[in-house]
N, C-alpha and C positions, 0 to 999 in steps of 0.2 A: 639302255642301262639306267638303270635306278638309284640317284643318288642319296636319294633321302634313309633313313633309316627304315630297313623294312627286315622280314624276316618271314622262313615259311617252314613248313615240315606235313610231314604226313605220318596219319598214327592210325593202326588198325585196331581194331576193335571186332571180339567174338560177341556182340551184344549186336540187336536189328536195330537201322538207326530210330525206328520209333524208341526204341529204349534210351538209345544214347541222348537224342532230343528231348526226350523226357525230364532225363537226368540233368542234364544240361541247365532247360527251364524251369526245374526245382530249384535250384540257385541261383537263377537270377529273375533279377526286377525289372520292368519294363517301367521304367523312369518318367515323372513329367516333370522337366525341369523347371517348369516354372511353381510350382508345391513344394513346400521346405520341407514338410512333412516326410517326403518321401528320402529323405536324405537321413533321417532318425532310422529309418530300421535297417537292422546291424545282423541280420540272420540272411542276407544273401551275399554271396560272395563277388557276383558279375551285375554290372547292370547293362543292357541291351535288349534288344529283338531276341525270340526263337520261334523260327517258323519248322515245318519237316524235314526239308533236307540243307536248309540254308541257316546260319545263324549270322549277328554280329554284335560283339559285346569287349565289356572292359572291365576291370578290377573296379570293384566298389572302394572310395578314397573318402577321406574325409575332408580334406585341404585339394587343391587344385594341382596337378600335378600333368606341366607340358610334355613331358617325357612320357607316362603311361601308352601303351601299345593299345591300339585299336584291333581288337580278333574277328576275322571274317573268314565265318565256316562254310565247307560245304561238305553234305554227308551225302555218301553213295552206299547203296547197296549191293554186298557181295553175296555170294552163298550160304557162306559162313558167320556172316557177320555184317562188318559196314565199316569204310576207310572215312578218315575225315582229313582233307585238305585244308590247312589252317594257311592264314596270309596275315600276317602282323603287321602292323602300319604306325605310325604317328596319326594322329588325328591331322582333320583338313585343316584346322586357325592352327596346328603346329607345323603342318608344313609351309602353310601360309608365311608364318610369320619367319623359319626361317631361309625359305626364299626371299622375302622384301629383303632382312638383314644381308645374305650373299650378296644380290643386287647391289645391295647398299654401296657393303665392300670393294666390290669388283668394279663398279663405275668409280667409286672414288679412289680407285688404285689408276685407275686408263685418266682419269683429270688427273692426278698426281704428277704421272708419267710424263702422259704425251702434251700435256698443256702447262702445266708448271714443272718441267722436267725436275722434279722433287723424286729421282729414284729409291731414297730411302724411306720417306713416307709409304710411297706407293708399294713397298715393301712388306711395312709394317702393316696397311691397309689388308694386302691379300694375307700374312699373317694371321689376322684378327679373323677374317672369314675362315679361312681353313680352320683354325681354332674354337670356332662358333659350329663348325661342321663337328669337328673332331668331340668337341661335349656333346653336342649331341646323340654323335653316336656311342659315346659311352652310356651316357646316362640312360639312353632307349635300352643298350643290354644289359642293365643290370634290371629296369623295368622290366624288359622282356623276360629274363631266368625267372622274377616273379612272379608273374603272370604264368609263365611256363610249367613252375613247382604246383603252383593250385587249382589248373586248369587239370594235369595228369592225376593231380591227387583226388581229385572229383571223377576222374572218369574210373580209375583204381578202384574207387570204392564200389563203385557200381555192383550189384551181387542179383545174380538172375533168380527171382521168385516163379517157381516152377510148380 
């Protein structure tokens, strides 16, 4: 079981996934974070990898944003078309950072308790974690519906040149 904020879905597509990857790596920028440069243009929508049948990318932000969802694709080819398995995630320093704070919590609730019999501390202790979990996972789904609105709106658009 997965406690962190994640999310996934599967969406088919009548387009081969050369198309869809195409489409895909038309809107987004493969980033080098260390180039400010690359942070000024404002005509891709995702910045990440896209490889053939693999992608992983994220909403282009302008400010730092711990809550943004990490999208890790994988494109199959059907007959008809081509399904894409999407896996949303928190980035790794976001789940990082809010496993150190749980830990945090959770040992200074077990010292609270069992060494300073301080029950109501140790109360308010696991409180503050659960509540640190609990923003989290709101603020990941209103990121995720973001992410989720411009990611469909980019594949929608898609129009087969025949």
């Amino acid at each position: 079981m997965n406690i962190f904020p994640h999310h996934s879905e599967i969406l088919v597509s009548s387009f081969s996934c050369e198309e869809v990857a195409r489409k895909i790596a038309s809107v987004t920028k493969k980033v080098n974070y260390l180039d400010y440069a690359d942070y000024s243009v404002e005509r891709y929508q995702f910045n990440g990898n896209v490889e053939k049948n693999h992608f992983r990318l994220s909403l282009t932000i302008k400010r730092a944003d711990s809550f943004l969802p990490l999208i890790n694709g994988k494109i199959e080819p059907t007959r008809t078309g081509c399904i894409l398995f999407l896996k949303y995630t928190l980035f790794p320093s976001s789940m990082l950072f809010l496993a150190f704070w749980s830990a945090i919590t959770l040992l200074t609730a077990l010292f609270l308790a069992l060494h300073q019999n301080e029950w109501l501390y140790a109360s308010l202790s696991l409180l503050v974690g659960v509540a640190n979990f609990a923003f989290a996972w709101m603020f990941f789904k209103a990121k995720l519906k973001q992410s989720q609105v411009i990611f469909h709106q980019m594949l929608s658009l898609q129009e087969k040149n025949e």
